[in-house]
Phi, psi and omega in degrees: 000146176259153190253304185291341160275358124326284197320330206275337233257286180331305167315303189314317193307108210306128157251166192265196207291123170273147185270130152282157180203188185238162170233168171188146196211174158268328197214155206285281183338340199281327201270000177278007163317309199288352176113175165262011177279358206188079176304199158235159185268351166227165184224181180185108171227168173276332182256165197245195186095186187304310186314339197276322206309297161348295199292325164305323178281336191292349170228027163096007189106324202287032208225132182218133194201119210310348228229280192320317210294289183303348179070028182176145168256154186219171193279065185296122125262178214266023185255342160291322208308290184325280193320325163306331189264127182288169200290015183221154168244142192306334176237177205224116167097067180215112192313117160311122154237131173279119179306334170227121143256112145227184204327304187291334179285335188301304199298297208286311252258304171296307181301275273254328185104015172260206194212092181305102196244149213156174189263140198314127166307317137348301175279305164330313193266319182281354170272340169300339151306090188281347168296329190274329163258019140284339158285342165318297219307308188315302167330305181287358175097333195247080167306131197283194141325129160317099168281125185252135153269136181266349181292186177079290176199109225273139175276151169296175185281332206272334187289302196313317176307313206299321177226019171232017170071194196219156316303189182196157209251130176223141188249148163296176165298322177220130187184172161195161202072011186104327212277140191094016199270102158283152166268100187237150191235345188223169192288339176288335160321297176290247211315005180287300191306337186249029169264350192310305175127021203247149133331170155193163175231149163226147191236160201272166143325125173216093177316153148111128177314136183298175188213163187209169197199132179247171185183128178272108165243161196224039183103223190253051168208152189214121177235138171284182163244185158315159163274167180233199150255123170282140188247120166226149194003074171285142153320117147116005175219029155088160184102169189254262199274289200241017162333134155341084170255014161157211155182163212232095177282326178266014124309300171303355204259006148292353196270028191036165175350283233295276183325325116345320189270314173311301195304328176308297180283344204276281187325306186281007204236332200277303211269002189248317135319346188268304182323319148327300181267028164104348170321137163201119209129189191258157178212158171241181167220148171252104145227196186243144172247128207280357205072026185211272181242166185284194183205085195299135202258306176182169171241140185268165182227100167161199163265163191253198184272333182245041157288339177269352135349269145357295219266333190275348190284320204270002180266332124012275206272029166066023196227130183326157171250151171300324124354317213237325156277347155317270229291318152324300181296344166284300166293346175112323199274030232157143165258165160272087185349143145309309175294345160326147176169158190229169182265147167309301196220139190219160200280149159117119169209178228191099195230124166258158205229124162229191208273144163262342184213120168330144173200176177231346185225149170223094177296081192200146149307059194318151169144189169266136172202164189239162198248138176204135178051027165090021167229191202250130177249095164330147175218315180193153172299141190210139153263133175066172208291328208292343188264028190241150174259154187320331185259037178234184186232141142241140186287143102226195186094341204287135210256154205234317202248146186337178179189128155330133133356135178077324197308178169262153188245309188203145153255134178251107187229160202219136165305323174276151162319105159255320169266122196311154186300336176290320202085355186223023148177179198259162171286196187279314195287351201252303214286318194289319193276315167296329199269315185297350188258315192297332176286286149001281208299291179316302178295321182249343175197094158305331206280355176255000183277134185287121071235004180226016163304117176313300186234036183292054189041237210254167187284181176269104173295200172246357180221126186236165153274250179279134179261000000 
């Protein structure tokens, strides 16, 4: 297939009258969720680096970015977002759309003078509640993993052995990326995992890679996307037990038809219930597939890390990103086409790399490179997939400023397969693409190479569940 004439075939396609509107994000990339036909006229993310510089001129300059402002990256999440926006907005009254809204981007957005847009704040915070969507699930006939809730007065590990088997998984209530999730087997685990000061759940143990689905609703239609493979705490690219490590479509789009139809009909049964309750925009859902059926985990109520993924993937395979109907629907200026529709199956992964060691430099480029004698050969500057050709790579994310433990140090994405079908390792090109940045690293910054990590935390099993 040629991508760029896909792409171009996409672009072409009549959209309706543009609205301006502002944006916030965690990362400069997220914005290409909404598609390319229609930038925003202002921006606010958290991370700063080449990719924001880009991303600013592609949109006039008009880029504000918390990690520069603050003088260091840190382990943003979309629980940050709000911390990005300055206290003023450049046009006053001028529509917001959020990678995530909630009270506080609402509270910062408004105060600021803009006019914030999004699915009932109300819903959004019940939904962040993974107790609130697994009795959904339950409802819906697609029963999740067997589950405890631990607030109030937490069970022993043994009553807990007794009835979710060993291991078995316990999480916050609310969380994303992974963080707080442990895989625990002895009593001393389970009280490690319940010192954070959170909610928490234990869920029973479901071999078999997370999956992730993204899915647009509109009233009473709901349309999905392809599943995708989730990367949870791959070996080797840092982060902690069950860290977030990328995510895969073109893995996923081996997994046949069957699967793919179930996930399909699951996705629409979800979103057309959230769509009752007033949802109206993109959402994800996280399940696990068991080798049989999927197993639904939680809904993200928001956009995810890989929607701008999604969007540069499905303009590839000639098809509107679902992205693009999200920003119309929102802004008002659209419906969700009858003809709407996405391809089975699509191209395009994604490996976040994070810091195992405080550090202040990262000797690595945003931007396109090709792997030649096994290291990374810069070629050019890019935002996103679309400037990249099948054998090449792209870099971003690379950090300018002092940087945390967990932060991200680089996303490496590719049109070909980086993550293994398990979810828990890379293909041969995701591993020759971790040995070329770990090589980077070793030559130029030792103090950053994960095999020579101070503090990577807990050591690494071989096996995780959920991010």
């Amino acid at each position: 297939m040629c991508r760029s004439l896909a792409m171009k075939a996409a672009r072409a396609r009549p959209v309706s009258s543009a609205v301006e509107y502002g944006w916030v994000s965690q990362r400069a990339v997220d914005v290409l969720a909404l598609g390319r036909e229609q930038l925003p006229k202002v921006v606010s993310v958290c991370e700063g680096g080449r990719s924001s510089e880009i991303l600013a001129a592609m949109c006039g300059g008009a880029l504000v970015s918390l990690e520069e402002r603050l003088g260091r990256r840190e382990v943003w999440t979309s629980g940050r977002i709000a911390e990005s926006l300055p206290p003023w907005a450049r046009q006053r009254g001028l529509p917001l759309l959020s990678y995530a809204l909630d009270g506080r981007v609402e509270a910062r957005a408004r105060a600021a003078g803009y006019s914030p847009r999004g699915a009932p704040l109300r819903l959004k915070h019940l939904l962040d509640d993974k107790r609130v969507a697994r009795r959904l699930f339950a409802l819906l006939g697609a029963a999740p993993p067997e589950w405890v809730d631990l607030s109030g007065t937490p069970r022993d590990h043994g009553r807990l052995i007794r009835r979710l088997g060993s291991p078995y998984v316990v999480q916050p209530v609310r969380g994303s990326s992974g963080q707080g999730v442990s895989v625990v087997r002895c009593a001393d685990e389970y009280e490690a995992a319940l010192t954070t000061g959170k909610q928490m759940i234990a869920s029973r143990w479901v071999d078999g890679p997370v999956m992730n689905v993204h899915v647009l609703v509109d009233g009473c239609r709901a349309l999905s996307s392809p599943w995708s493979v989730q990367g949870a705490g791959v070996p080797g690219l840092g982060g902690w037990e069950c860290a977030y490590s990328g995510t895969d479509f073109k893995t996923a789009s081996g997994f046949g038809s069957v699967i793919h139809e179930q996930g399909r009909r699951l996705a629409v049964a979800i979103g057309l219930a959230l769509g009752d309750w007033g949802w109206r925009g993109m959402l994800g859902v996280d399940a696990i597939f068991d080798g049989q059926a999927l197993v639904p985990l939680e809904v993200n109520p928001r956009l995810q890390g890989s929607s701008w993924l999604l969007a540069e993937a499905q303009l590839a395979a000639g098809d509107r990103p679902l992205g693009s109907w999200h920003r119309e629907l929102l802004l008002g200026t659209a419906d969700l086409s009858t003809d709407a529709h996405t391809s089975e199956a699509l191209s395009g992964a994604c490996l976040v790399i994070r810091a195992t060691n405080p550090g202040r430099t990262v000797p690595l480029a945003d931007g396109v490179h090709i792997l030649q004698a096994g290291r990374l050969a810069f070629q050019r500057d890019t935002l996103g997939l679309a400037g990249c050709k099948e054998d090449e790579l792209l870099l971003d994310g690379i950090p300018r400023v002092p940087f945390a433990v967990g932060a991200v140090l680089a996303r490496v994405s590719s049109w070909r397969a980086l993550i293994g079908s398990d979810g828990r390792s890379l293909t041969r090109l995701g591993s020759e693409v971790l040995g070329a940045v770990n090589a980077e690293l070793r030559t130029r910054a030792p103090d950053l190479d994960p095999s020579q990590s101070r503090s990577a935390g807990p050591t690494p099993r071989p096996a995780r569940q959920q991010p």
